[in-house]
C-alpha positions as CSV (number, residue, x, y, z in Angstrom):
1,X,-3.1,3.1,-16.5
2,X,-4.3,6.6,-17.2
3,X,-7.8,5.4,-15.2
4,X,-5.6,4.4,-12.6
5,X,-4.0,8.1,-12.1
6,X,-7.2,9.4,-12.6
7,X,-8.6,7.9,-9.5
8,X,-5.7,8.4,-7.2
9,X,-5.5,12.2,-8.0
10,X,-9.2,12.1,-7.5
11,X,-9.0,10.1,-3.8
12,X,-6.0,12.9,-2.9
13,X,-8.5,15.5,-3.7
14,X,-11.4,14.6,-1.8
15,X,-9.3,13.9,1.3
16,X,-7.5,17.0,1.0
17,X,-10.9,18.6,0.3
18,X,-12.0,16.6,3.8
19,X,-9.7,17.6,5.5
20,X,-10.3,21.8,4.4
21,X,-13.8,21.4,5.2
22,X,-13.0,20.0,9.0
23,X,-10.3,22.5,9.5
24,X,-13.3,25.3,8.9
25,X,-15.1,23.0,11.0
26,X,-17.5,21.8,8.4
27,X,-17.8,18.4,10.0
28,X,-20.3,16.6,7.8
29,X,-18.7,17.9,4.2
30,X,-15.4,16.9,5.8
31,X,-16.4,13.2,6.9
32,X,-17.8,12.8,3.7
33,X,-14.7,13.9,1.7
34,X,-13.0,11.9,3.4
35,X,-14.8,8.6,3.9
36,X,-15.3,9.6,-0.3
37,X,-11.3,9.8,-0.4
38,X,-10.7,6.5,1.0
39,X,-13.2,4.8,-0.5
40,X,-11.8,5.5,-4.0
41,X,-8.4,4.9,-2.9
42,X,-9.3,1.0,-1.5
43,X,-11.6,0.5,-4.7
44,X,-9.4,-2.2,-6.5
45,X,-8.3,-1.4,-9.6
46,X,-8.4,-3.8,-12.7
47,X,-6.1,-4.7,-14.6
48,X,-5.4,-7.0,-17.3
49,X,-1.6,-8.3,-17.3
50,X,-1.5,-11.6,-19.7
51,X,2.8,-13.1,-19.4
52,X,3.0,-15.7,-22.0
53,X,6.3,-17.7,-21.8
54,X,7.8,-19.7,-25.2
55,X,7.0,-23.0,-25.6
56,X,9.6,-25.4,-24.6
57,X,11.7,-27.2,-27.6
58,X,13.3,-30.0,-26.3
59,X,14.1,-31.1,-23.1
60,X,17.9,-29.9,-21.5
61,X,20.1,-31.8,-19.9
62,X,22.3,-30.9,-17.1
């Protein structure tokens, strides 16, 4: 979970970052922030969610 902030709050930075260096027309830095920006925002994230539900007892009848 705390990887998972991590990496968003890192993505937001480069493309704000990107998007600083185009406005001062810095147009290679800014691509790169934010092709970098998007590519660690579509990176999947795993996780490991394991649901385990009760066995059943008996069988219920309507």
């Amino acid at each position: 979970m705390i990887a998972a902030i991590i990496l968003v709050l890192a993505g937001l930075y480069c493309l704000a970052r990107g998007v600083m260096d185009l406005r001062a027309k810095r147009w290679v830095w800014g691509a790169l922030g934010i092709v970098a920006g998007i590519a660690i925002m579509a990176a999947p994230i795993p996780t490991q969610v394991q649901v385990e539900l009760p066995a059943a007892q008996g069988e219920m009848t309507p």
